[in-house]
N, C-alpha and C positions, 0 to 999 in steps of 0.2 A: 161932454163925455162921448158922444155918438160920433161926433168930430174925429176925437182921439183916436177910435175905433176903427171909422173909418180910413183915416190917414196910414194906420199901422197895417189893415186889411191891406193898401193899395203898394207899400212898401213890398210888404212878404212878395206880393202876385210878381211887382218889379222884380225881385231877388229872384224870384223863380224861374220866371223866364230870363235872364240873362245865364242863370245856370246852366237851364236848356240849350239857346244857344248855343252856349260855349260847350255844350256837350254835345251838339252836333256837328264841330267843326273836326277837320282828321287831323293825324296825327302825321308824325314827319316819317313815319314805319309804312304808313300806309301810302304817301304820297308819293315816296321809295318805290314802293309794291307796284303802284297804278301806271306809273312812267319804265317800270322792268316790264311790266305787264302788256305793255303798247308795244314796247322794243320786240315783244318775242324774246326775251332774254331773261335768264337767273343770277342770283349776286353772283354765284361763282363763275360766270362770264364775263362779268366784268370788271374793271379796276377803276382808281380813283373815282371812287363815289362820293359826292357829296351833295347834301341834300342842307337848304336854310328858309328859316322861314323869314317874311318879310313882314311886317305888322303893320306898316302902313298900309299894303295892299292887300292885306289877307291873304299871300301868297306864297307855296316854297318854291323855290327854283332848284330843282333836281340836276345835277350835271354826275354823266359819269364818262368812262372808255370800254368799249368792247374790246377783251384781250383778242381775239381773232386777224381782226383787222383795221384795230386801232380806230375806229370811226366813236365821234365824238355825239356822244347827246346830251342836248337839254333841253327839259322840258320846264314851264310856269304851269302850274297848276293851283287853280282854287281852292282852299281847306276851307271855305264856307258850303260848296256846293262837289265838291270832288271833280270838276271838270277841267279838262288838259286847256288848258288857255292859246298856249305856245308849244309847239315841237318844232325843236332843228338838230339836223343830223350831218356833220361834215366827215365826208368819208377820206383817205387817205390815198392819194395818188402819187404815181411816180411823175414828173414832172415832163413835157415834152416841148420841147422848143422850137415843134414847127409852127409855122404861118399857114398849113395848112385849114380849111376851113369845110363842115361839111354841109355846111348850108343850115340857113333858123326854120326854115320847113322841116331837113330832118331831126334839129337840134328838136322841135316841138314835139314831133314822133315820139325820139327817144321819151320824152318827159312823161309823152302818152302812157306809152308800155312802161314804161319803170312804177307810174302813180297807178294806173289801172283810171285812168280820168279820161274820157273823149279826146280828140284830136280837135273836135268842133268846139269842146267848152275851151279847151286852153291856147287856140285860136285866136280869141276875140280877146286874149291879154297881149302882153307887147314881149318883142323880146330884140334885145341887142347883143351887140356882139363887140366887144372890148378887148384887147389885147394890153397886157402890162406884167410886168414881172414875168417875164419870159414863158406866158402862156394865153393864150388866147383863148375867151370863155361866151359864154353865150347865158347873159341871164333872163330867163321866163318868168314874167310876173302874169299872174288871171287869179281871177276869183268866182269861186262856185260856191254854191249856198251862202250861209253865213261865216263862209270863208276866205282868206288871201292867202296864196300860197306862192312861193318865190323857188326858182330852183336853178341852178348854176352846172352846167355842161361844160363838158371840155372841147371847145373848138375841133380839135384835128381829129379826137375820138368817139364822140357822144357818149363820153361815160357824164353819169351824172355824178357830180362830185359834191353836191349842198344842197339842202331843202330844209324850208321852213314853210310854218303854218300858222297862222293866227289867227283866232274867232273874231269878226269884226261889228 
């Protein structure tokens, strides 16, 4: 009988904590919230939202558009732990079809000032310079902390045109 007792004791505790868990993981309203929230942005800024969750990975992946100027986000965020996994943001350019080049020193610059990151930490990543589809880009890859961050320049202008981030 002690058996019995104990067996049933050790179920409830099981049930209970998994309850818990699952009452600490967020909701897809909040996952919404934390990636508008990072953007600087409100729903009424933006269009096409959409937000799903992933159950394999415990994850939603948030994509929306800012009406402004169309720049595209998406973020992978945790609903075990509420933390942004992944952010990318591709911004919308007019297209330029010169060969012009302004050099990956100042493409790295640009990166500088646009992240608020060192010249010196994003330095010691790589960055090349590719030309295809009638524009010529320059991508920066480095990593600082416990991060990799990737971001894509426009050759002839130093606009940054792409960045992404993930916890590694």
């Amino acid at each position: 009988m002690k058996k019995i007792i104990s067996i049933m004791i050790a179920a409830v505790m099981v049930m209970a904590m998994s309850v818990t868990a699952f009452a600490e993981t967020m909701t897809q309203d909040a996952a919404v919230d934390l990636a508008l929230s990072n953007a600087k942005l409100t729903r009424a800024q933006v269009m096409k939202l959409d937000a799903e969750f992933d159950p394999e990975e415990n994850t939603y992946d948030v994509e929306f558009v800012r009406k402004s100027n169309k720049a595209e986000y998406d973020y992978e965020i945790s609903a075990q732990d509420s933390k942004i996994l992944e952010k990318s943001v591709e911004y919308k350019y007019k297209h330029n079809k010169s060969k012009k080049k302004i050099g990956k020193k100042a493409a790295m610059k640009k990166v500088a000032k646009f992240s608020g990151i060192s010249y010196k930490t994003i330095r010691t990543g790589t960055c090349k310079y590719k030309y295809s589809h009638k524009k010529g880009v320059y991508k920066i890859k480095f990593r600082k902390g416990g991060c990799r961050y990737e971001y894509k320049v426009l050759a002839p202008t130093g606009k940054v045109i792409e960045y992404e981030w993930e916890l590694i």
